[in-house]
GUKELO-437683 format. One record per atom (N, C-alpha, C): x, z, y; residue number from 1; atom name. Coordinates in Angstrom, 1 decimal, always signed. Last residue first. Example, Ala and Ser with C-alpha at 12.3 -4.5 7.8 and 13.67 -1.06 7.14 Angstrom:
BEGIN
<pt x="+12.8" z="+7.1" y="-2.2" drenmi="2" dolum="N"/>
<pt x="+13.7" z="+7.1" y="-1.1" drenmi="2" dolum="CA"/>
<pt x="+12.9" z="+7.9" y="+0.0" drenmi="2" dolum="C"/>
<pt x="+13.2" z="+7.8" y="-5.7" drenmi="1" dolum="N"/>
<pt x="+12.3" z="+7.8" y="-4.5" drenmi="1" dolum="CA"/>
<pt x="+13.2" z="+7.8" y="-3.3" drenmi="1" dolum="C"/>
//
This chain:
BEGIN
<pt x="+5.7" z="-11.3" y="+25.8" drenmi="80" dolum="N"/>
<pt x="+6.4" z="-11.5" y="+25.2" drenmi="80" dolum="CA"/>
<pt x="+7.5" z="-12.2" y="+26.0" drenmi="80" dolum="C"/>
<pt x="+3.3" z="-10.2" y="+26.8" drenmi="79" dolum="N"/>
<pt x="+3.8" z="-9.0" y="+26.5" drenmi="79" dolum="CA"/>
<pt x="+5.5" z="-9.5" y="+25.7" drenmi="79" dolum="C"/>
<pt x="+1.8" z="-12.9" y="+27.2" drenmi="78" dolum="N"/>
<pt x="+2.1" z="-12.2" y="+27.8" drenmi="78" dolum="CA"/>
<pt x="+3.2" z="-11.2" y="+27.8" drenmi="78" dolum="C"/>
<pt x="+1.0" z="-13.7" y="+24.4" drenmi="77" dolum="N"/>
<pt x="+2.0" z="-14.0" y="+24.9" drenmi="77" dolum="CA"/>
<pt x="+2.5" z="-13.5" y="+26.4" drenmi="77" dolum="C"/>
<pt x="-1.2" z="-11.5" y="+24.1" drenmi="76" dolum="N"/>
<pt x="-0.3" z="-11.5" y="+23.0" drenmi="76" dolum="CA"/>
<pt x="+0.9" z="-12.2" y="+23.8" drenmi="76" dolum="C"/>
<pt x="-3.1" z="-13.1" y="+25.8" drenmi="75" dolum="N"/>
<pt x="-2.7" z="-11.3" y="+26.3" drenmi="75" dolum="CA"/>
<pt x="-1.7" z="-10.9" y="+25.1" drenmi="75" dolum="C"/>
<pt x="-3.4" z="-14.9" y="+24.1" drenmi="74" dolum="N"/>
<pt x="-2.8" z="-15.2" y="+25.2" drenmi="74" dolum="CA"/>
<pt x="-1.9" z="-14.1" y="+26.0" drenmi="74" dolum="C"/>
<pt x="-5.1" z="-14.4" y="+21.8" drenmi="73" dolum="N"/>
<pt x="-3.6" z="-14.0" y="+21.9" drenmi="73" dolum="CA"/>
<pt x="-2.6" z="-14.5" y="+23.0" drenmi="73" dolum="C"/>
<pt x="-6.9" z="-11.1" y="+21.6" drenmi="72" dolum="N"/>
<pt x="-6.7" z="-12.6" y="+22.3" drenmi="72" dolum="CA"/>
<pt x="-5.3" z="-12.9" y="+22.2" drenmi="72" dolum="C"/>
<pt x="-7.7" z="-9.8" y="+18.8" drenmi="71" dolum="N"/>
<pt x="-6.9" z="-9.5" y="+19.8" drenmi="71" dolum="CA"/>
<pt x="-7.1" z="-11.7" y="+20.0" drenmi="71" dolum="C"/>
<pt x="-8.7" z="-7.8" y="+16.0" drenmi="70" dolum="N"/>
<pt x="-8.7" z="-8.1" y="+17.2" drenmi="70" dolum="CA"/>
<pt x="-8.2" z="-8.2" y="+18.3" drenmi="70" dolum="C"/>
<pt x="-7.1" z="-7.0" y="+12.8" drenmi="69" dolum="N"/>
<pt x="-7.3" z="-6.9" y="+14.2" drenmi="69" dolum="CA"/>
<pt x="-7.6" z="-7.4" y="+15.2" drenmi="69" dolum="C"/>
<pt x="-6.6" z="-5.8" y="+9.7" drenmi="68" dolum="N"/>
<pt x="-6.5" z="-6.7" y="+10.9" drenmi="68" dolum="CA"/>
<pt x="-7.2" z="-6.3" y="+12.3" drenmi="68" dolum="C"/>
<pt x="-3.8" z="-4.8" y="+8.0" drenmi="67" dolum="N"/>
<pt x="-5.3" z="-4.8" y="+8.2" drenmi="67" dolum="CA"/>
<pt x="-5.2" z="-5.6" y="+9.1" drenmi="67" dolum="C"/>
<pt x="-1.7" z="-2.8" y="+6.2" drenmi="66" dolum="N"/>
<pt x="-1.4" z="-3.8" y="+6.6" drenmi="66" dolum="CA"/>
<pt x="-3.2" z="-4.4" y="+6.6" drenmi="66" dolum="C"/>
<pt x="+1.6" z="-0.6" y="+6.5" drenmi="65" dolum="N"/>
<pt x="+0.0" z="-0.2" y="+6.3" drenmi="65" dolum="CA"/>
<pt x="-0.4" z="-2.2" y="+6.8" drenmi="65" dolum="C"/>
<pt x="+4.0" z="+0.4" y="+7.1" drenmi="64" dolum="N"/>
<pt x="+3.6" z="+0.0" y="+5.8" drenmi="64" dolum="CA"/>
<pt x="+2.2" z="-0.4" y="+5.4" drenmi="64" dolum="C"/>
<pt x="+4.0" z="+0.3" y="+9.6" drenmi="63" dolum="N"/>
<pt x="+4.1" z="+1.3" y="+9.2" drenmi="63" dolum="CA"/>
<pt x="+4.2" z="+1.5" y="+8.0" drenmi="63" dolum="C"/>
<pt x="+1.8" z="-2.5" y="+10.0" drenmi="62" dolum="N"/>
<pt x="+2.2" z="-1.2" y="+10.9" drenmi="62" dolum="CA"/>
<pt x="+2.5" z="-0.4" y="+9.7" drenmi="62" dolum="C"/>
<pt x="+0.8" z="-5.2" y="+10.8" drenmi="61" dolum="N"/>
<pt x="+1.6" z="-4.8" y="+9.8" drenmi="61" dolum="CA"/>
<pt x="+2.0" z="-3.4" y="+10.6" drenmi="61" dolum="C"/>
<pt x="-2.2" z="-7.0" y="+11.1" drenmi="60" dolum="N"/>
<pt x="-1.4" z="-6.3" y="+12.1" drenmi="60" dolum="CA"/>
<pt x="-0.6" z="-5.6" y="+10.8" drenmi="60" dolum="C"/>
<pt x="-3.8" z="-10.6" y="+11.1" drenmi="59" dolum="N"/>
<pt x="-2.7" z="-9.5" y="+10.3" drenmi="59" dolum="CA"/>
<pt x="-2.2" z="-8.9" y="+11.0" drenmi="59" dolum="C"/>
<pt x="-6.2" z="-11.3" y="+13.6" drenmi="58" dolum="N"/>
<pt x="-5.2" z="-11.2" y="+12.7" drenmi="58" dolum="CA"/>
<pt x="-4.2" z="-10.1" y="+12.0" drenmi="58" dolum="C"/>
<pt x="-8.8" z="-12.7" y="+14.7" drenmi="57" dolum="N"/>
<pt x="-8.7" z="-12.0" y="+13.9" drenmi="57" dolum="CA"/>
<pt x="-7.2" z="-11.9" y="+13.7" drenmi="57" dolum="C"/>
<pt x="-8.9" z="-15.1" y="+16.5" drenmi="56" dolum="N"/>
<pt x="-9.0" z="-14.1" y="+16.6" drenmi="56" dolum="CA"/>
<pt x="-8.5" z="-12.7" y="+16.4" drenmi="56" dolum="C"/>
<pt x="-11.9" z="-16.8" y="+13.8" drenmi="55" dolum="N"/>
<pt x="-10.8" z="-17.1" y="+15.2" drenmi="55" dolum="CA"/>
<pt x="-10.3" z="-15.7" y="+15.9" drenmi="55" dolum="C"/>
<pt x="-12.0" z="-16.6" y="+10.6" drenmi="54" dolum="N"/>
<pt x="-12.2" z="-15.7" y="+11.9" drenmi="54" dolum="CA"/>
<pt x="-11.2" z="-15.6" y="+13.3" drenmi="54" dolum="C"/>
<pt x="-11.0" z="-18.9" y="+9.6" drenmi="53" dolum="N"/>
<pt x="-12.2" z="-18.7" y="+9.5" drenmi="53" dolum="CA"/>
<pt x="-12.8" z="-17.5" y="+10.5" drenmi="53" dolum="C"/>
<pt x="-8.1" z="-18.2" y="+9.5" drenmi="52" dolum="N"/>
<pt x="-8.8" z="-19.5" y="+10.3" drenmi="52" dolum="CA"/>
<pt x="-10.1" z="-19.4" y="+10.3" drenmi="52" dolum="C"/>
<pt x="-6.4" z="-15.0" y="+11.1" drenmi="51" dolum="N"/>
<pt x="-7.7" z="-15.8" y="+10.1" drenmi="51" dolum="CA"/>
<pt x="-8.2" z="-17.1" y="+10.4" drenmi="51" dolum="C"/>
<pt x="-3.0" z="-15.5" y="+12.2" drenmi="50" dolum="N"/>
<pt x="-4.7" z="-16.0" y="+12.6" drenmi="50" dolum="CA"/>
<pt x="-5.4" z="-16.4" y="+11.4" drenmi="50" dolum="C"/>
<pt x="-0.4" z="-14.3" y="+12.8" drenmi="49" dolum="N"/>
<pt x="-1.2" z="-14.3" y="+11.1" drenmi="49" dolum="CA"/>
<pt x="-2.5" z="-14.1" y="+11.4" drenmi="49" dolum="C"/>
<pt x="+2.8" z="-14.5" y="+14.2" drenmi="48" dolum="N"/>
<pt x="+1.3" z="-13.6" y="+14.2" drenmi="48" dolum="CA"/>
<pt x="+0.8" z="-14.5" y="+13.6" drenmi="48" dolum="C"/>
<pt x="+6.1" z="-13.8" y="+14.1" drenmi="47" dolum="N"/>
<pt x="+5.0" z="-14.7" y="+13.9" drenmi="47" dolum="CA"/>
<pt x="+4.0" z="-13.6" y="+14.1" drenmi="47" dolum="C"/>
<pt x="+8.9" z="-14.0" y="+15.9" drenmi="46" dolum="N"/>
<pt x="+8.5" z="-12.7" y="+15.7" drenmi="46" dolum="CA"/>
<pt x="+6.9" z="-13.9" y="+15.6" drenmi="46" dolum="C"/>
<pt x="+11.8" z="-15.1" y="+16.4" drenmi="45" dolum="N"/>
<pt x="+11.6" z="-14.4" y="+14.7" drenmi="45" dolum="CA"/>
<pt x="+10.7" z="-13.2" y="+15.0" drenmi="45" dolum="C"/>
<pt x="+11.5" z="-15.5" y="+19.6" drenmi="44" dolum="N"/>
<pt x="+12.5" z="-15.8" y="+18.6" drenmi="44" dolum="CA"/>
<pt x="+12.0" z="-14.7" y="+17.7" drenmi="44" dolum="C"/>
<pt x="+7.5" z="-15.0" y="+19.8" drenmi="43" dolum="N"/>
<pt x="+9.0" z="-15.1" y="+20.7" drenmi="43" dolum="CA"/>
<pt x="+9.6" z="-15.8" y="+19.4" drenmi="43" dolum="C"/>
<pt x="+5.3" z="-16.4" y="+18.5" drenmi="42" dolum="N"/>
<pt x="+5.3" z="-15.5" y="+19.4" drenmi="42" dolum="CA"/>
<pt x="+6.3" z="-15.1" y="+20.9" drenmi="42" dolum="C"/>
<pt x="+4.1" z="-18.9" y="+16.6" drenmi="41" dolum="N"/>
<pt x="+5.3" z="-18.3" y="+17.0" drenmi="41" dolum="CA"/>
<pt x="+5.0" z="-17.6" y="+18.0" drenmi="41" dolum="C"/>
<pt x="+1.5" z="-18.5" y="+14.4" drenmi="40" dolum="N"/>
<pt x="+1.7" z="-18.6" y="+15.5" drenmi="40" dolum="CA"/>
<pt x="+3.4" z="-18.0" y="+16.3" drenmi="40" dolum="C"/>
<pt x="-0.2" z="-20.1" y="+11.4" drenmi="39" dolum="N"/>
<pt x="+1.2" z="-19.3" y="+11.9" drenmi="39" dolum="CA"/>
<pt x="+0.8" z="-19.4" y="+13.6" drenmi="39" dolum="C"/>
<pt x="-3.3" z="-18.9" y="+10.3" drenmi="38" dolum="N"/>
<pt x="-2.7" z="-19.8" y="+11.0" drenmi="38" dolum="CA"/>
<pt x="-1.7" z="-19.2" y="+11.3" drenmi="38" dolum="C"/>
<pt x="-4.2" z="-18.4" y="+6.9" drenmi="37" dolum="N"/>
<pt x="-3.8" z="-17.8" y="+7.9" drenmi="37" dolum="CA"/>
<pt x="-3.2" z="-18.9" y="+8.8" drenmi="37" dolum="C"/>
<pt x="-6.9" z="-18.5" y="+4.2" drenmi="36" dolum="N"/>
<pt x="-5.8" z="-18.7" y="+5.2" drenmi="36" dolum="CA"/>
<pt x="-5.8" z="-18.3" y="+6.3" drenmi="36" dolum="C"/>
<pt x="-8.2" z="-16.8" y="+2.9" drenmi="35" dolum="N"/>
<pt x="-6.8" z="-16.7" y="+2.7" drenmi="35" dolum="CA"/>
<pt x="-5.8" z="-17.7" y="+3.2" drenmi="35" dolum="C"/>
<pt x="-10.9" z="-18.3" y="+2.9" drenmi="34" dolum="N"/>
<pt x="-10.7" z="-16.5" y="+3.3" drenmi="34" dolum="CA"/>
<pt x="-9.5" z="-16.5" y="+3.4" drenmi="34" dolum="C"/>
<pt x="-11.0" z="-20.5" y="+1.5" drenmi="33" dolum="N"/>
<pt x="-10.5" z="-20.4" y="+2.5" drenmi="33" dolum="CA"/>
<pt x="-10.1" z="-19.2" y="+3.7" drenmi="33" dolum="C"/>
<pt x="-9.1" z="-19.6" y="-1.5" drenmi="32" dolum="N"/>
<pt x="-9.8" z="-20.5" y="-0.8" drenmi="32" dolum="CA"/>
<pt x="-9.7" z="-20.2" y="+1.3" drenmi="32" dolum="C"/>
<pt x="-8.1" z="-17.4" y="-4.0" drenmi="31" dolum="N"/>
<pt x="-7.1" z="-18.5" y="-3.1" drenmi="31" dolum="CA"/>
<pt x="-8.9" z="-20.1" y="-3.0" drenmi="31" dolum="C"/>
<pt x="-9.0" z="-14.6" y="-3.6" drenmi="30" dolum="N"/>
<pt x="-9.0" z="-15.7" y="-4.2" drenmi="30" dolum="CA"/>
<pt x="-8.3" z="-16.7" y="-3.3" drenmi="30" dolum="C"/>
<pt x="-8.0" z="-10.9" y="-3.1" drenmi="29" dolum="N"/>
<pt x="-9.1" z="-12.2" y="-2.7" drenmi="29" dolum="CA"/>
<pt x="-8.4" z="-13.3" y="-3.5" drenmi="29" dolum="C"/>
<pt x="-6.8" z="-8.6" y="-2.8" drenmi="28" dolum="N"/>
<pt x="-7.5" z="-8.6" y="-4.3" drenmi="28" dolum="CA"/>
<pt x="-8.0" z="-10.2" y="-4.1" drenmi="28" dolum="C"/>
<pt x="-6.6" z="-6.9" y="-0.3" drenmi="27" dolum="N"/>
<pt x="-5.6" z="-7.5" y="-1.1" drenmi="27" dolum="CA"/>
<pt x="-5.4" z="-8.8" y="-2.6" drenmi="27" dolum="C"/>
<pt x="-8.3" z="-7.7" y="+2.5" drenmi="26" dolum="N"/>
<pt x="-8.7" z="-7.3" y="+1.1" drenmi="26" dolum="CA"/>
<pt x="-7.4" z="-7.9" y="+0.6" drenmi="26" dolum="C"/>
<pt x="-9.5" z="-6.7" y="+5.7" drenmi="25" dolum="N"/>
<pt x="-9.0" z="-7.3" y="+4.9" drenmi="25" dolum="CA"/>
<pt x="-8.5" z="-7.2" y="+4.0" drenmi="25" dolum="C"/>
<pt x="-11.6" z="-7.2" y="+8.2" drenmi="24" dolum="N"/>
<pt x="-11.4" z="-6.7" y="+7.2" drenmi="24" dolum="CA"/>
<pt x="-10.9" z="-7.5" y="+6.3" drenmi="24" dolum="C"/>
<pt x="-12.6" z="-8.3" y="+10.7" drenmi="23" dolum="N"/>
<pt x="-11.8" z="-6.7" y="+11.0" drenmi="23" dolum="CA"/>
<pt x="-11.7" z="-6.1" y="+9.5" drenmi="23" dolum="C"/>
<pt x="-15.1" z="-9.8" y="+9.4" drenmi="22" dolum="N"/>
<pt x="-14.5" z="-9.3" y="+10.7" drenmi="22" dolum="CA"/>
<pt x="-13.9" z="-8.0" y="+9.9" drenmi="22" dolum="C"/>
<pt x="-14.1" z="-10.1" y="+5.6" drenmi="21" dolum="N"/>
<pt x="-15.1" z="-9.9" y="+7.2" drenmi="21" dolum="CA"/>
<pt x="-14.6" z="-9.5" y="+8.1" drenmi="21" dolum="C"/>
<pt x="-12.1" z="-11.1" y="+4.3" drenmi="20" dolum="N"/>
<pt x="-12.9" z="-10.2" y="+3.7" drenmi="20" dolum="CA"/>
<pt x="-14.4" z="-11.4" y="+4.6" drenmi="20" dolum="C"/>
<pt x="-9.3" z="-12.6" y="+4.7" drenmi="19" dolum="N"/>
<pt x="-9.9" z="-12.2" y="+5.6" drenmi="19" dolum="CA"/>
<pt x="-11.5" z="-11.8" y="+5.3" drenmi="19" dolum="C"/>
<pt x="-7.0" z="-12.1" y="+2.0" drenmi="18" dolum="N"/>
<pt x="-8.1" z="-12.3" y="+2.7" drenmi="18" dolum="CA"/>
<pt x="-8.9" z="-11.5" y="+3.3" drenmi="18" dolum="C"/>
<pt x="-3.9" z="-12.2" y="+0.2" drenmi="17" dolum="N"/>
<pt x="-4.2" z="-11.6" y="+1.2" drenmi="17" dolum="CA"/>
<pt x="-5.5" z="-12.1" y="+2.1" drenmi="17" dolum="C"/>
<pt x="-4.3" z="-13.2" y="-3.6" drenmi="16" dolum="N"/>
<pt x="-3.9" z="-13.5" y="-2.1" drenmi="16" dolum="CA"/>
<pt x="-4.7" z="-12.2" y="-0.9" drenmi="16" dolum="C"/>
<pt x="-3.6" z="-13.6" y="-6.5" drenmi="15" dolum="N"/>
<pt x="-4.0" z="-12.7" y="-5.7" drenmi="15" dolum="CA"/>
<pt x="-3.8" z="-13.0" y="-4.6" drenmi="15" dolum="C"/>
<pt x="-1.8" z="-14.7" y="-8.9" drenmi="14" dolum="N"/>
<pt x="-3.3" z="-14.8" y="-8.7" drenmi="14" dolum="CA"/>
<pt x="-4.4" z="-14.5" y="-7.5" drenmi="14" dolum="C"/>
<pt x="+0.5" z="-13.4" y="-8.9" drenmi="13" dolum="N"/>
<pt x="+0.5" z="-15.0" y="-8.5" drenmi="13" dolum="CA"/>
<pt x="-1.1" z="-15.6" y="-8.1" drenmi="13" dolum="C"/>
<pt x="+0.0" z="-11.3" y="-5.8" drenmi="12" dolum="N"/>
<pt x="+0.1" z="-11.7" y="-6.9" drenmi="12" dolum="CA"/>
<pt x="+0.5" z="-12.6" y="-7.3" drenmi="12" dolum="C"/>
<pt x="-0.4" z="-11.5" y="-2.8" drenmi="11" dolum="N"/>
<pt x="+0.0" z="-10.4" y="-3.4" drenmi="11" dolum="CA"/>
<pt x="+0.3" z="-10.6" y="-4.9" drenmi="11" dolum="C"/>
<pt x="+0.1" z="-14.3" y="-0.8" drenmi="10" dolum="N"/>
<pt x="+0.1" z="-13.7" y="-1.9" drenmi="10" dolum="CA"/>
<pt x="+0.6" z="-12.7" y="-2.4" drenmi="10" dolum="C"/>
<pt x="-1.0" z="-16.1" y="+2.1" drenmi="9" dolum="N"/>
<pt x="-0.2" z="-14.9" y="+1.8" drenmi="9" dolum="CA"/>
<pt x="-0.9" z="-14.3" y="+0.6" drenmi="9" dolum="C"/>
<pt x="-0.9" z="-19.3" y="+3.0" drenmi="8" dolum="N"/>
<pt x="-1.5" z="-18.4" y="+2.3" drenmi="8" dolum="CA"/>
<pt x="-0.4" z="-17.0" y="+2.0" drenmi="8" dolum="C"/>
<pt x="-0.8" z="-20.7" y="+6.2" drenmi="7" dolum="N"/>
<pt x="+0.0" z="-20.5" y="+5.4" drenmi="7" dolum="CA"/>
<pt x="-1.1" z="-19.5" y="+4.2" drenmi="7" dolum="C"/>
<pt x="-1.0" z="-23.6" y="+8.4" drenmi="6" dolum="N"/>
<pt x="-1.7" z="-23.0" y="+8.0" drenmi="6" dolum="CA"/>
<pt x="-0.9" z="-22.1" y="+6.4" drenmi="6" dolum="C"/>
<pt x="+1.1" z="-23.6" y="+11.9" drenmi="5" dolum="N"/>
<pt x="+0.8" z="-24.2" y="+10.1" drenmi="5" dolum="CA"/>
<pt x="+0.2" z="-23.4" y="+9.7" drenmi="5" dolum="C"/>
<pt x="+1.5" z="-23.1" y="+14.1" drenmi="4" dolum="N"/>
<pt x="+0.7" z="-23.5" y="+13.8" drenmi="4" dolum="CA"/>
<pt x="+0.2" z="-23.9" y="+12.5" drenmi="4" dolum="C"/>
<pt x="+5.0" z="-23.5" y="+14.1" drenmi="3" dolum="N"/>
<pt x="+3.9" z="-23.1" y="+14.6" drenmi="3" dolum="CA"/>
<pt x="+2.4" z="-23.4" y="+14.3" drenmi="3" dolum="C"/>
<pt x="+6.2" z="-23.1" y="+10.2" drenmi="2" dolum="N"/>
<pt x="+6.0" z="-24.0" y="+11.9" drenmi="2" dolum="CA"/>
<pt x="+4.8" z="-23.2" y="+12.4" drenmi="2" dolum="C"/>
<pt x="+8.6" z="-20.8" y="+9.1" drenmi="1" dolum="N"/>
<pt x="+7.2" z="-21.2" y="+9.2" drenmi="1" dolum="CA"/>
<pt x="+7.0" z="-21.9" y="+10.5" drenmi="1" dolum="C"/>
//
């Protein structure tokens, strides 16, 4: 995935991963703009998953569990 590319993430063929509303996000959504995500390289083989419509916002994967979250991501490259 390039930096910065804008990518869709599908649960189905029909089904995509969307950014609902702030801090919410839905397995079940349509393929428009709610369902994209901006790539962001982080380090070596580690991306982060920017709602484009919610600057900010992104996919946090924990545990098996998978929502979003608030975060700057400057204070993201920091830690890296």
């Amino acid at each position: 995935m390039r930096d910065k590319g804008v990518i869709l993430l599908f649960t189905s063929r029909s089904q995509t991963l969307t950014s609902e509303r702030q801090s919410m996000l839905s397995a079940i959504g349509k393929r428009n703009r709610l369902a994209q995500f901006r790539v962001h390289k982080i380090a070596s083989g580690i991306r982060m998953f920017e709602s484009v419509l919610f600057p900010q916002q992104f996919i946090r994967i924990d545990d098996g569990a998978c929502d979003m979250m608030v975060l700057q991501l400057d204070t993201v490259n920091d830690r890296f």
